[in-house]
C-alpha positions as CSV (number, residue, x, y, z in Angstrom):
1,X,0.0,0.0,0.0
2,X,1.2,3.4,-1.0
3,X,2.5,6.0,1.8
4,X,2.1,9.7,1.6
5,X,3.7,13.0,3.2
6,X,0.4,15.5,3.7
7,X,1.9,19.1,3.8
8,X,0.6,22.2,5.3
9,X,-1.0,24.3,2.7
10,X,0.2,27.7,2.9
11,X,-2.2,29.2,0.0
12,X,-6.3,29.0,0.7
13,X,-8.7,26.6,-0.7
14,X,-10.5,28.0,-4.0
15,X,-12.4,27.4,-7.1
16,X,-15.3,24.6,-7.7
17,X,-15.2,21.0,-8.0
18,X,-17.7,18.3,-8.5
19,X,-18.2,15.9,-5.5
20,X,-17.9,11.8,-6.6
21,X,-20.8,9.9,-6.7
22,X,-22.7,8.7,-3.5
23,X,-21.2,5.2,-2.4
24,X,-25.0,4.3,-0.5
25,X,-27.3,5.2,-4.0
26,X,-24.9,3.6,-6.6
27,X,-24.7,0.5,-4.5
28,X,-28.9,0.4,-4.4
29,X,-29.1,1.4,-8.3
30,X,-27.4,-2.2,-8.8
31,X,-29.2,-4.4,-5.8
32,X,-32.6,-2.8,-6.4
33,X,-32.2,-2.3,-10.5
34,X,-31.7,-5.7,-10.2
35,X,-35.4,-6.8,-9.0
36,X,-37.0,-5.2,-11.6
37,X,-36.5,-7.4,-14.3
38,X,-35.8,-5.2,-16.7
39,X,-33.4,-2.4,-18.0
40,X,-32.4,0.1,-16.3
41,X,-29.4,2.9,-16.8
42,X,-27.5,4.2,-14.1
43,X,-25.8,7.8,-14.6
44,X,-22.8,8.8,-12.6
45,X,-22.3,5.5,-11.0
46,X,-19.2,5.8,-8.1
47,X,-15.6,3.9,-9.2
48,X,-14.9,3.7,-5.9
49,X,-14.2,0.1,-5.4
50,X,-16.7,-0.6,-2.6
51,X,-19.3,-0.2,-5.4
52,X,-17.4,-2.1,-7.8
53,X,-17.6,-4.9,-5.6
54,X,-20.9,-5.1,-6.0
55,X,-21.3,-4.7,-9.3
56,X,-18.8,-7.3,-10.0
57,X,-20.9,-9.7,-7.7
58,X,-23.8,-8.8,-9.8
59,X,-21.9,-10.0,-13.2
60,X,-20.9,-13.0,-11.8
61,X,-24.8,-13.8,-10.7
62,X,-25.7,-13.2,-14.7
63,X,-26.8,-9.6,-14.4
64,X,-26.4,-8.1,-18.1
65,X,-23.9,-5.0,-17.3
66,X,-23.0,-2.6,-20.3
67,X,-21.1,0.6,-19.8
68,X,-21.6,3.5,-21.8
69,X,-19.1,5.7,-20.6
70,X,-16.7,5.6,-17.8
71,X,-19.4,6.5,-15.0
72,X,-22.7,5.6,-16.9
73,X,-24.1,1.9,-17.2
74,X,-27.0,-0.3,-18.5
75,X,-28.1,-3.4,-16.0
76,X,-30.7,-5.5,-17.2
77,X,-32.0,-8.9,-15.3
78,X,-34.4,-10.1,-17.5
79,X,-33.0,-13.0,-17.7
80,X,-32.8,-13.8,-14.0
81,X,-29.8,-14.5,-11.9
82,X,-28.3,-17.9,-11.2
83,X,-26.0,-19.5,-8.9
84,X,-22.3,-18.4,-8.7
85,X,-20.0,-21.9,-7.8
86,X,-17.3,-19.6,-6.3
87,X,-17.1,-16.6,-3.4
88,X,-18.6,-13.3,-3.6
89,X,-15.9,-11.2,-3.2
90,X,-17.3,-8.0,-0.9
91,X,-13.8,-6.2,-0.3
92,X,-14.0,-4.0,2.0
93,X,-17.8,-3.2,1.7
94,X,-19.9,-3.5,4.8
95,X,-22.9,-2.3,2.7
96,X,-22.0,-4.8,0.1
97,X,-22.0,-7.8,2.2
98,X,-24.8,-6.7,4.6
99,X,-27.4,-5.7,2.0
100,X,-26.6,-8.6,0.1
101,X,-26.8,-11.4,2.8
102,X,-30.5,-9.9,2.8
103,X,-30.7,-10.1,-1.0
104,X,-29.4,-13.7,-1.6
105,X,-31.3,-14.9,1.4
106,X,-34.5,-15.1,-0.6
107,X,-33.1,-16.6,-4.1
108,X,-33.7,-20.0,-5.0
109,X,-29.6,-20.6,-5.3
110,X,-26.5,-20.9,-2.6
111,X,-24.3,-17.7,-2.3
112,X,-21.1,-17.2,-0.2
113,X,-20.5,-13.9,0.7
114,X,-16.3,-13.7,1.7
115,X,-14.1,-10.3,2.5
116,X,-10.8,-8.6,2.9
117,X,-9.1,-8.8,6.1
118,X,-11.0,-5.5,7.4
119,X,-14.4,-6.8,6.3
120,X,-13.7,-10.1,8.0
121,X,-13.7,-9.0,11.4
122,X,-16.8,-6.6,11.2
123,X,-19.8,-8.1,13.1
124,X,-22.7,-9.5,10.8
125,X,-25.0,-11.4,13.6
126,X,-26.7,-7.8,13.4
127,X,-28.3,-9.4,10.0
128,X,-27.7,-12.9,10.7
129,X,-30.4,-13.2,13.5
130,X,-33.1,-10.8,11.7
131,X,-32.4,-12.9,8.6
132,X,-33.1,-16.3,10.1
133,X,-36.2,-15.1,12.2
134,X,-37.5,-14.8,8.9
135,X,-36.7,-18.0,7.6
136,X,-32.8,-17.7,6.0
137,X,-30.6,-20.2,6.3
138,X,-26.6,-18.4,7.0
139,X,-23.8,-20.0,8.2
140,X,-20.8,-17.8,9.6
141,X,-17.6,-17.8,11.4
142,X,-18.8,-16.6,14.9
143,X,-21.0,-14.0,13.5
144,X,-18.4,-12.5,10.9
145,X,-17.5,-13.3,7.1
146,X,-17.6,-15.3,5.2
147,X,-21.2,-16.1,5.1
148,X,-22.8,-19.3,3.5
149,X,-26.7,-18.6,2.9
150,X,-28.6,-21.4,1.8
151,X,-31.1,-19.1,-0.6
152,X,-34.6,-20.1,-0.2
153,X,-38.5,-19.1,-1.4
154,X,-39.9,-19.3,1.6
155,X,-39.1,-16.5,4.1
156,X,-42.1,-14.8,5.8
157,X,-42.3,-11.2,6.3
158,X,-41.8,-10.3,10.1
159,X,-41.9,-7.6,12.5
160,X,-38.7,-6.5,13.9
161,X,-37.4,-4.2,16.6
162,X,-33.8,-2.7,15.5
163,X,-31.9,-2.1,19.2
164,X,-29.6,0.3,16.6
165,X,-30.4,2.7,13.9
166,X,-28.4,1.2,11.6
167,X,-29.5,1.7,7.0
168,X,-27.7,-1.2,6.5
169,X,-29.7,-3.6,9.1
170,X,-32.6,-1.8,7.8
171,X,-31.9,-2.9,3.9
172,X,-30.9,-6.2,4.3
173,X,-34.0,-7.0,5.9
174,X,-36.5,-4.9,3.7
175,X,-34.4,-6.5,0.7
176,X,-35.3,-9.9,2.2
177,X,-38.8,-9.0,2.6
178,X,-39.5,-7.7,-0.7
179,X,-39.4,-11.5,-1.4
180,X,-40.7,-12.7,1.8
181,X,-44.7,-13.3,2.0
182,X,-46.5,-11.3,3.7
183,X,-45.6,-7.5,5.4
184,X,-42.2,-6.8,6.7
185,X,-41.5,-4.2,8.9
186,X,-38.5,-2.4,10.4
187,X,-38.3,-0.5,13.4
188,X,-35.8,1.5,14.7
189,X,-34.7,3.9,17.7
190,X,-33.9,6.6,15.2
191,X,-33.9,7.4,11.3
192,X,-31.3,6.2,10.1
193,X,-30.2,6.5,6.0
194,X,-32.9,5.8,4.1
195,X,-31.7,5.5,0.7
196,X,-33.2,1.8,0.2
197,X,-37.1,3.4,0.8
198,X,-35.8,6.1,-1.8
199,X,-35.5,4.4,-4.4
200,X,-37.7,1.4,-3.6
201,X,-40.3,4.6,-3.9
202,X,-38.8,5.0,-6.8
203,X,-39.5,2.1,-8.7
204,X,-43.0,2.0,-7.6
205,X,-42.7,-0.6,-4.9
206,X,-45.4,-1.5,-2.0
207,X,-43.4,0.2,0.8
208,X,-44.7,2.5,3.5
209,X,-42.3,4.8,6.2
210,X,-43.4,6.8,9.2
211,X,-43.0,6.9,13.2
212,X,-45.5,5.9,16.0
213,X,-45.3,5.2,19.6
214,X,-42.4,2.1,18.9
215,X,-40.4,4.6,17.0
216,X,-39.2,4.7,13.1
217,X,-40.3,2.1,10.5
218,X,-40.4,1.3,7.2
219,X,-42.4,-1.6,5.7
220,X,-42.5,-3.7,2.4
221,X,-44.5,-6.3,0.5
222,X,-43.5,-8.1,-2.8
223,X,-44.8,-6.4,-5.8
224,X,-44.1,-5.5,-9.3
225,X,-41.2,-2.9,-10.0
226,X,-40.8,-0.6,-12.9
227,X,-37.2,-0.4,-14.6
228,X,-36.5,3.5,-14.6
229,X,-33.9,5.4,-15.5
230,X,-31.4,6.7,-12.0
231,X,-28.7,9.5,-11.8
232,X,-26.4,9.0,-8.5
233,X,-26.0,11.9,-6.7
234,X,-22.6,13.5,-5.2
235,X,-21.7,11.6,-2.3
236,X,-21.9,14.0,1.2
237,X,-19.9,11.9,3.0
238,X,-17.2,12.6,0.7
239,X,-17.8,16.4,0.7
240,X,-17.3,16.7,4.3
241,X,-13.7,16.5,3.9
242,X,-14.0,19.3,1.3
243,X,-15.9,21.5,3.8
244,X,-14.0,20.8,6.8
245,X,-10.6,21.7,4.8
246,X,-12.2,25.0,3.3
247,X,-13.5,25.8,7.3
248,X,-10.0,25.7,8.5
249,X,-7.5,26.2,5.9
250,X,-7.2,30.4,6.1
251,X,-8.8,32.7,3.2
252,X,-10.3,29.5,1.2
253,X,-13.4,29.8,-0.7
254,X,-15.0,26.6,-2.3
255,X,-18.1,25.4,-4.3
256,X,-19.1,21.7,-4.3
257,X,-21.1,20.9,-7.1
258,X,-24.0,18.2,-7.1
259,X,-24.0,17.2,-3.6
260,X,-26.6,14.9,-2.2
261,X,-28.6,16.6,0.5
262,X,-31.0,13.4,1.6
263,X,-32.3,14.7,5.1
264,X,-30.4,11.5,6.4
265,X,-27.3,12.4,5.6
266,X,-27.3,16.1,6.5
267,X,-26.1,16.0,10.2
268,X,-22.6,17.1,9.1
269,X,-24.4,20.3,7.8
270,X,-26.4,20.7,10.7
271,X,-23.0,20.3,12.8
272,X,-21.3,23.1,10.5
273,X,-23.7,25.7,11.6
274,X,-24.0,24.9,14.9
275,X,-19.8,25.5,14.9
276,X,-20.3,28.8,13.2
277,X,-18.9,27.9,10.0
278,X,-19.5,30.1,7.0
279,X,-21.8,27.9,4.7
280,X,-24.5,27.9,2.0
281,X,-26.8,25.9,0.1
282,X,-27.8,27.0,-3.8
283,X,-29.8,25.7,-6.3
284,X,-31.1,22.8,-4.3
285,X,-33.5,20.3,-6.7
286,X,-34.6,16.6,-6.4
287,X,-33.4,13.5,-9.1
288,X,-35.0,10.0,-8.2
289,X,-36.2,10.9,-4.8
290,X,-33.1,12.3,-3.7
291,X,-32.1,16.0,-2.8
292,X,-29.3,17.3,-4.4
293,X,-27.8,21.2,-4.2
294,X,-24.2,23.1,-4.3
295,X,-22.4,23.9,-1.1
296,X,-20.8,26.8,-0.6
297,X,-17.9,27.0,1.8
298,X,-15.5,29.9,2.9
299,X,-12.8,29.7,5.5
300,X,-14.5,30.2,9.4
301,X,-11.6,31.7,11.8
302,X,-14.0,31.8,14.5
303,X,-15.3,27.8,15.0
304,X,-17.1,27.1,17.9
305,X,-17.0,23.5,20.1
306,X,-20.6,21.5,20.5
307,X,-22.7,19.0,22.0
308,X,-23.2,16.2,18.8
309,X,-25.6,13.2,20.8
310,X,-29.0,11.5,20.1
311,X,-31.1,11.7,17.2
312,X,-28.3,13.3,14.7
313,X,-25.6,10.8,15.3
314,X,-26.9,8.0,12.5
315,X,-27.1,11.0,10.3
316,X,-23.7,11.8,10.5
317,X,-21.7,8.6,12.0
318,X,-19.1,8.4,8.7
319,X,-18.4,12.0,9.6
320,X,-17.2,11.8,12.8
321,X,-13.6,11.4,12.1
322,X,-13.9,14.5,10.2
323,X,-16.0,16.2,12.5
324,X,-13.1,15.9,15.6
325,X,-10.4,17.8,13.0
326,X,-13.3,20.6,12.6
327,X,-13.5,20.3,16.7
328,X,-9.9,20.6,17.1
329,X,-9.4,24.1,15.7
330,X,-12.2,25.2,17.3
331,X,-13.2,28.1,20.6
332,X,-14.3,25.5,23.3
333,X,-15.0,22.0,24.1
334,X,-16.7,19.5,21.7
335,X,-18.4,16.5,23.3
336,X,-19.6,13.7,21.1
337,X,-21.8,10.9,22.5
338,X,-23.9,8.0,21.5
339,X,-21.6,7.0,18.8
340,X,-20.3,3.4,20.2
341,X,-21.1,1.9,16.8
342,X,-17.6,3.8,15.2
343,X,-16.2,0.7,17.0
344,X,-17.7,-1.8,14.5
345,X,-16.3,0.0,11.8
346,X,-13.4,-0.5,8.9
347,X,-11.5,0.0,12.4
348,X,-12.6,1.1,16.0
349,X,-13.0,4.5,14.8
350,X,-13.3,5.9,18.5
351,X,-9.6,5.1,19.7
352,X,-7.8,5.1,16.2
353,X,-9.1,8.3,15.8
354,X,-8.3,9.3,18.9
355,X,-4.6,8.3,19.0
356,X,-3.8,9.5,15.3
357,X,-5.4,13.0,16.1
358,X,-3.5,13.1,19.5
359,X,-0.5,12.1,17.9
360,X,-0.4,15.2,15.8
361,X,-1.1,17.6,18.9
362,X,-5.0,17.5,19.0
363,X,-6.4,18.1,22.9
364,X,-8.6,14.4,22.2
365,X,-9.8,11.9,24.5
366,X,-11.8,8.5,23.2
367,X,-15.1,7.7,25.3
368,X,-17.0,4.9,25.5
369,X,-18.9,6.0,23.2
370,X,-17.1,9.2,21.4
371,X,-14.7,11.8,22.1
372,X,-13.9,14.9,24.4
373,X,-12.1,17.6,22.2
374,X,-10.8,20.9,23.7
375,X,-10.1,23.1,20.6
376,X,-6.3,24.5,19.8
377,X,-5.6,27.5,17.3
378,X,-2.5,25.4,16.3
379,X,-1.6,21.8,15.4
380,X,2.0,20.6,15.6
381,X,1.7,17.5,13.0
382,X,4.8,15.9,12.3
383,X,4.4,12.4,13.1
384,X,3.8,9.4,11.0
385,X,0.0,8.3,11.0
386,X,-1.6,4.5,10.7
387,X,-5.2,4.8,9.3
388,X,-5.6,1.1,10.1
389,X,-7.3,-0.1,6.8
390,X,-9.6,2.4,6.9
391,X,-10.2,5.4,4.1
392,X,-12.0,7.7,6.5
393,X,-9.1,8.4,9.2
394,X,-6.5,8.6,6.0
395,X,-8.7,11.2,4.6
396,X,-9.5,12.8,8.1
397,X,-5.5,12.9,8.7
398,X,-4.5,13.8,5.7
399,X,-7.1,17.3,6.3
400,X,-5.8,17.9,9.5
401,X,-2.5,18.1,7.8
402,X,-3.3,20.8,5.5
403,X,-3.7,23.1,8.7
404,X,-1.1,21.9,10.8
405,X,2.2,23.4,11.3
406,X,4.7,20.4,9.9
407,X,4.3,17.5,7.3
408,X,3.2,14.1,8.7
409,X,3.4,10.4,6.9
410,X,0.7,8.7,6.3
411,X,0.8,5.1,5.7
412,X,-1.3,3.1,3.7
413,X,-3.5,5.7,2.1
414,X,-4.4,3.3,-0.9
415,X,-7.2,2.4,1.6
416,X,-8.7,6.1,0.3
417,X,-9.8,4.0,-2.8
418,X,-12.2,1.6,-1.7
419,X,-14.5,4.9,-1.5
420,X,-12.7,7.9,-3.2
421,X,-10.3,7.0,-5.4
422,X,-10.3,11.0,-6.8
423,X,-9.8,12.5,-3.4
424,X,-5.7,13.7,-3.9
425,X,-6.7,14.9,-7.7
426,X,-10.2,17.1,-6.5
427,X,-7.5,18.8,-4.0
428,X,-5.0,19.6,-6.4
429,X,-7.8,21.5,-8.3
430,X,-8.3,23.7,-5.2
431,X,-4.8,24.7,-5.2
């Protein structure tokens, strides 16, 4: 894996760039395009190879795949999928391997789901249990990859109480009940990402959201989908490492072009103003159920520590790495709580990002279940920096960097790839 040296920028942030794809709606263009049995073109779909991994699970189970440019592609599964003798290969994709142990639960074939060394140690009884209440059949290895699912016609739609607010429990199990018989239906403590009702909407399925007295749900029955055309929206979670660079790197000024703005995924925005950073929203429209808009950013001298707890924390949890740099140069304290579930990440994101970040000078301290950040005008840097497999603390690092005082090593960042293979090249157009 390739090392880097991140170097302190000493000229601001400027111009506009156009955010990649989001990771979450290309992966659900190929899993739910696929139940529709017929054709349907995907435009902007993300290279980043978590959604490749899909997609290349998808060829091997005899979905017709035709690109027509480097980011736009045809899937058509009118001829049904079949069984695939060898291992589906999920890399490093969680989504991948969670929404798909849903998926191939109710096929009439035998999968095996397998992953990289990262993805092999991430906990999937979380979809396991849900999955076999309803009638799957999964072997695993203690709860973790690989996974073995004996597919099968007859799961039954239940009702089930998610302890977590989690989009990827959530879809595997609404992808298993669009096959199941009967209602399915999802609860859970908060809203989490609800991309898979988005574009199940989309395609005109039975499926019903809301909130009552036991808290979020969603709910699905089997019924006919129609094949329409998708564009994938700029991916937020990549954006926040735009925004949080422009916030501290002096005098910058940036626009980011196309970004999604599902009211899921918006807690980083939320967080932004509640710091006192200097941002804006234009021309904000819809595409296939999803909000989209430009972001404008400018440098913010005068950042302000927070509370983050509760309710926002599943809209923002792949932020939070990026969301303790923002913290660390600003006025105050920020506490962040309720966010145990960074541990069952690519890595235990509480204490890796903890001891990178307080490695290159940041006032940090991991908690059970987040991070105490008392906010420095200055950031030493120099050191050498271990994301530990996992793209969002090299990115997060390699930010902090730009507004630190020395150059720091950063090993491994090749992991930046599995998500945002463009992230070094959108930089280098803002300088």
């Amino acid at each position: 894996m390739k090392d880097i040296i991140a170097k302190p920028l000493n000229s601001p942030l400027k111009g506009e760039i156009i955010i990649p794809p989001d990771k979450s709606v290309s992966h659900r263009g190929i899993i739910i395009g696929s139940l529709t049995c017929g054709k349907v073109k995907i435009s902007n779909f993300s290279k980043g190879q978590d959604c490749i991994s899909t997609l290349n699970i998808f060829k091997n189970l005899g979905l017709e795949v035709d690109f027509i440019d480097d980011k736009t592609l045809t899937i058509n599964s009118k001829n049904g999928l079949k069984e695939y003798k060898g291992s589906l290969d999920c890399g490093n994709s969680g989504t991948s391997m969670r929404l798909l142990a849903g998926y191939l639960s109710g096929m009439d074939f035998n999968s095996r789901l397998i992953g990289d060394v990262s993805l092999s140690k991430r906990p999937m009884r979380r979809v396991i249990e849900p999955l076999c209440q309803m009638g799957a059949f999964i072997a695993s290895n203690e709860g973790k990859a690989p996974l073995d699912i004996r597919g099968t016609k007859k799961l039954n739609g239940i009702t089930y109480f998610s302890k977590i607010a989690s989009a990827q429990v959530k879809s595997s199990i609404l992808l298993a009940g669009f096959n199941a018989v009967g209602e399915t239906k999802v609860y859970e403590p908060f809203l989490s990402r609800n991309h898979t009702e988005n574009m199940f909407k989309y395609f005109d399925a039975d499926i019903k959201t809301g909130n009552d007295a036991k808290g979020f749900y969603s709910s699905i029955r089997n019924t006919f989908l129609c094949p329409k055309d998708i564009f994938v929206v700029g991916d937020i979670s990549s954006a926040a490492f735009f925004m949080a660079a422009a916030s501290i790197v002096k005098d910058s000024d940036i626009i980011i072009k196309n970004v999604g703005l599902n009211e899921t995924r918006t807690g980083i925005i939320d967080v932004l103003f509640k710091m006192n950073a200097d941002i804006e929203i234009l021309d904000k429209k819809t595409v296939n159920n999803e909000d989209m808009g430009d972001i404008r950013v400018k440098y913010s001298p005068n950042l302000k520590g927070c509370e983050i707890s509760g309710n926002i924390i599943p809209r923002l949890i792949d932020e939070i790495p990026i969301i303790c740099v923002l913290a660390g140069f600003a006025n105050g304290q920020t506490v962040i709580k309720d966010a145990q579930d960074l541990k069952n990440k690519e890595s235990d994101r509480i204490n890796c990002t903890a001891s990178g970040l307080y490695k290159m000078g940041f006032d940090i301290k991991a908690t059970e279940d987040g991070f105490i950040i008392n906010g420095k005008k200055e950031i030493e840097g120099g050191c050498e920096l271990d994301p530990n497999h996992d793209h969002r603390l090299a990115m997060s690092y390699y930010v902090a960097s730009l507004a630190s005082k020395k150059d720091s090593l950063i090993k491994d960042f090749s992991w930046v790839n599995t998500s945002f293979p463009e992230f070094l090249k959108l930089f280098g157009e803002l300088n």
